[in-house]
C-alpha positions in Angstrom: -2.6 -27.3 -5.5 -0.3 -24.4 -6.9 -3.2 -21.8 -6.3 -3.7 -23.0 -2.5 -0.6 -22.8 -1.9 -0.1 -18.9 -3.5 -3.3 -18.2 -1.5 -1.3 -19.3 1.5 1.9 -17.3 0.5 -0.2 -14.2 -0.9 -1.8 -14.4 2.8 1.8 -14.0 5.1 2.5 -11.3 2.3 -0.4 -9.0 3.1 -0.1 -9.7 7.1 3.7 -8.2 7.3 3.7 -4.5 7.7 5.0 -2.1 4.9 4.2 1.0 2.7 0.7 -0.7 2.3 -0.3 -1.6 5.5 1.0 2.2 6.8 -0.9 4.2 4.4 -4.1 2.3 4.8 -3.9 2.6 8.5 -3.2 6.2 8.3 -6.5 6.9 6.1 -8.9 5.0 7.9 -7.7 6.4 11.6 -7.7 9.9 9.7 -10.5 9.8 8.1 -12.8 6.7 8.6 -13.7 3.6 7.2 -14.6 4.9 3.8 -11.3 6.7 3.0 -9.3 3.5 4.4 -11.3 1.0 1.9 -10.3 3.7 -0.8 -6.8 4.1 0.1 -6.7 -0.3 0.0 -8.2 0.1 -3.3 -6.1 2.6 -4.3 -3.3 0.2 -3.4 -4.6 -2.6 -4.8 -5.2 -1.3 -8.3 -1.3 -0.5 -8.1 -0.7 -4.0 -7.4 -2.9 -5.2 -10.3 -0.7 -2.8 -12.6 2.1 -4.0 -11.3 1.3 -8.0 -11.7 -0.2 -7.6 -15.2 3.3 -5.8 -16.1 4.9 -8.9 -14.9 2.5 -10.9 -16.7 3.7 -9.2 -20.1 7.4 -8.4 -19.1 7.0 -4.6 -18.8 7.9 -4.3 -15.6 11.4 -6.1 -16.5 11.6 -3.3 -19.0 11.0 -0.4 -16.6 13.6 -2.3 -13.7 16.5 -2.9 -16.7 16.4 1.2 -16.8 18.6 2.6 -13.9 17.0 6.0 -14.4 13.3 4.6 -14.5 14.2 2.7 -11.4 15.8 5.8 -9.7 12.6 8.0 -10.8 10.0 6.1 -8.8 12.2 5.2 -6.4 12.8 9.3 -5.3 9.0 9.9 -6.3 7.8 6.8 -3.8 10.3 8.4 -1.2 8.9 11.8 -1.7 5.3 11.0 -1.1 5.7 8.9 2.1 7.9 12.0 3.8 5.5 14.4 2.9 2.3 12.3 4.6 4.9 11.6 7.4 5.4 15.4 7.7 1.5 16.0 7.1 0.9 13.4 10.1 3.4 14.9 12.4 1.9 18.5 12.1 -1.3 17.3 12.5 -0.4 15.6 15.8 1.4 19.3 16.7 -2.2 20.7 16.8 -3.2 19.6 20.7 -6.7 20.7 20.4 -7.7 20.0 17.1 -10.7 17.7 15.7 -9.9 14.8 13.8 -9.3 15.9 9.9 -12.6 16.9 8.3 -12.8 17.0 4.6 -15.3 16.3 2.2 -16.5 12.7 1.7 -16.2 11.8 -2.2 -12.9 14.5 -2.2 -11.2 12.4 1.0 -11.6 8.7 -0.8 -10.5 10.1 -3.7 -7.2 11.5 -2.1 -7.0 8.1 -0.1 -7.4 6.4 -3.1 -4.6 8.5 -4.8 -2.9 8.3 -1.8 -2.6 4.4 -2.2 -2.1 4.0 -5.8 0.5 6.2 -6.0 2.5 4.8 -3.3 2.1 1.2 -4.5 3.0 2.4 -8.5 5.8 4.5 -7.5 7.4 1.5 -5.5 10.0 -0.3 -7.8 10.5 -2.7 -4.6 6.6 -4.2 -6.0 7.6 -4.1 -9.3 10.4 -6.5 -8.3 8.5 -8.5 -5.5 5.5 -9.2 -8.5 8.0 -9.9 -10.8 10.0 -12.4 -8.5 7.3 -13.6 -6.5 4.2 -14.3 -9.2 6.4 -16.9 -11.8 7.7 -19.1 -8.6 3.5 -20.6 -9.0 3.1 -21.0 -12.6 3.0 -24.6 -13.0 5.7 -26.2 -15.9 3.2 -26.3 -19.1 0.4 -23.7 -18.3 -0.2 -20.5 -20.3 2.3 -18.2 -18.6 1.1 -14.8 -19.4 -2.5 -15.9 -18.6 -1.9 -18.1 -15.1 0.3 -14.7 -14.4 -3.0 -11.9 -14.7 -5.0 -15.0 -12.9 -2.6 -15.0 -9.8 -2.4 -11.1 -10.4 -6.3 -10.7 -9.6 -6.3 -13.4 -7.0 -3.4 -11.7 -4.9 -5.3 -8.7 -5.5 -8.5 -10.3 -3.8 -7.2 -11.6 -0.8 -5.1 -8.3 -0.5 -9.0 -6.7 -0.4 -9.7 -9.6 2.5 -7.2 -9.0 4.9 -7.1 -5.2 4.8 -10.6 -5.5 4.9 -10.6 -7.0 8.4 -7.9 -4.4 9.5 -10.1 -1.8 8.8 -13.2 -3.1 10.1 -11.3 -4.3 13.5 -10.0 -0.5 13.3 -13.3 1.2 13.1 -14.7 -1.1 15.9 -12.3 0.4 18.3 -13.1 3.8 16.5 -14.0 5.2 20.5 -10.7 4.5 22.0 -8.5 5.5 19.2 -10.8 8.8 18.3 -9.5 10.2 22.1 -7.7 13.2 21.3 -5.0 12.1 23.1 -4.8 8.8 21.6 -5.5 10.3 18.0 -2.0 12.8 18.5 -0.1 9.8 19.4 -1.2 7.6 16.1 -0.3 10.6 14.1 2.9 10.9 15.7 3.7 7.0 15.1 2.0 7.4 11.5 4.1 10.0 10.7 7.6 8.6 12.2 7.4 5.6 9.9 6.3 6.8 7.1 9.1 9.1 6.8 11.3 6.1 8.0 9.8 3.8 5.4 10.5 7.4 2.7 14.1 7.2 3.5 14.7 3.8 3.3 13.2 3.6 -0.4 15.1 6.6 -1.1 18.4 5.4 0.4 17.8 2.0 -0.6 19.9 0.2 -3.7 18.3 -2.5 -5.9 
């Protein structure tokens, strides 16, 4: 019963937009399908890092330090103004093509692109370890059940962005209008500097 109801909670979780949801979006109307499932499993593997530190109280470690927290809270900020300020230059350029790079060297950036946003996020760090232990039953293994809700929040993560992607990509002809494409670059770009300065302006 515990694990239906986290599948439940770990699916309003991934629906509401954030840092995740904007960089993944970004990728895969940038570059395609293929960089946008590298950018979520990019994300993803920061999430896994982040709940099997909670599993083994590291991440309580890394949150008890004031500088640690400080670190990768400027560092999270950092990255999401400068793809804001990437986006919004791109969107300058009326008549350009959308971004063309090469294939394995743009999922590898999406990937990078999405794990280092999610690890440089203290605000996971404290949602895995405040949101994981509230569905570990009284009497079960705690640092085990905590890995094995880890991966499953992880999977249905992988579902749900998934189906944004794909539902992207099907309306790849509308949105690949040049017209369209500088708008999404402009929005893409406005919040993720807006989500950069919250993090950076943000207190614990």
């Amino acid at each position: 019963m515990y694990l239906i109801a986290f599948v439940g909670a770990c699916i309003l979780v991934a629906m509401v937009p954030g840092v995740s949801t904007a960089i993944i979006l970004r990728q895969t109307l940038r570059a395609g399908r293929g960089s946008g499932l590298a950018a979520t499993l990019g994300n993803e593997a920061g999430i896994l890092i982040w709940g099997l530190a909670a599993a083994f109280g590291l991440s309580a470690l890394v949150l008890a330090s004031q500088v640690a927290y400080d670190v990768m809270r400027v560092a999270g900020a950092v990255l999401l103004v400068v793809m804001g300020a990437q986006s919004l230059w791109q969107a300058r350029r009326k008549d350009s093509p959308p971004v063309e790079v090469d294939a394995v060297s743009g999922r590898r950036r999406s990937f990078l692109a999405g794990f280092g946003t999610c690890l440089a996020n203290p605000k996971a760090a404290v949602f895995a370890m405040s949101f994981l232990p509230q569905f570990v039953p009284r009497g079960q293994d705690v640092p085990l059940t905590l890995v094995t809700l880890a991966v499953v929040w992880v999977l249905v993560d992988l579902l749900w962005y998934g189906l944004l992607i794909w539902t992207v990509a099907k309306a790849k002809a509308f949105l690949g209008r040049p017209a369209v494409r500088r708008r999404l670059e402009q929005v893409s770009g406005v919040v993720l500097i807006g989500l950069g300065l919250r993090l950076v302006l943000d207190s614990r």
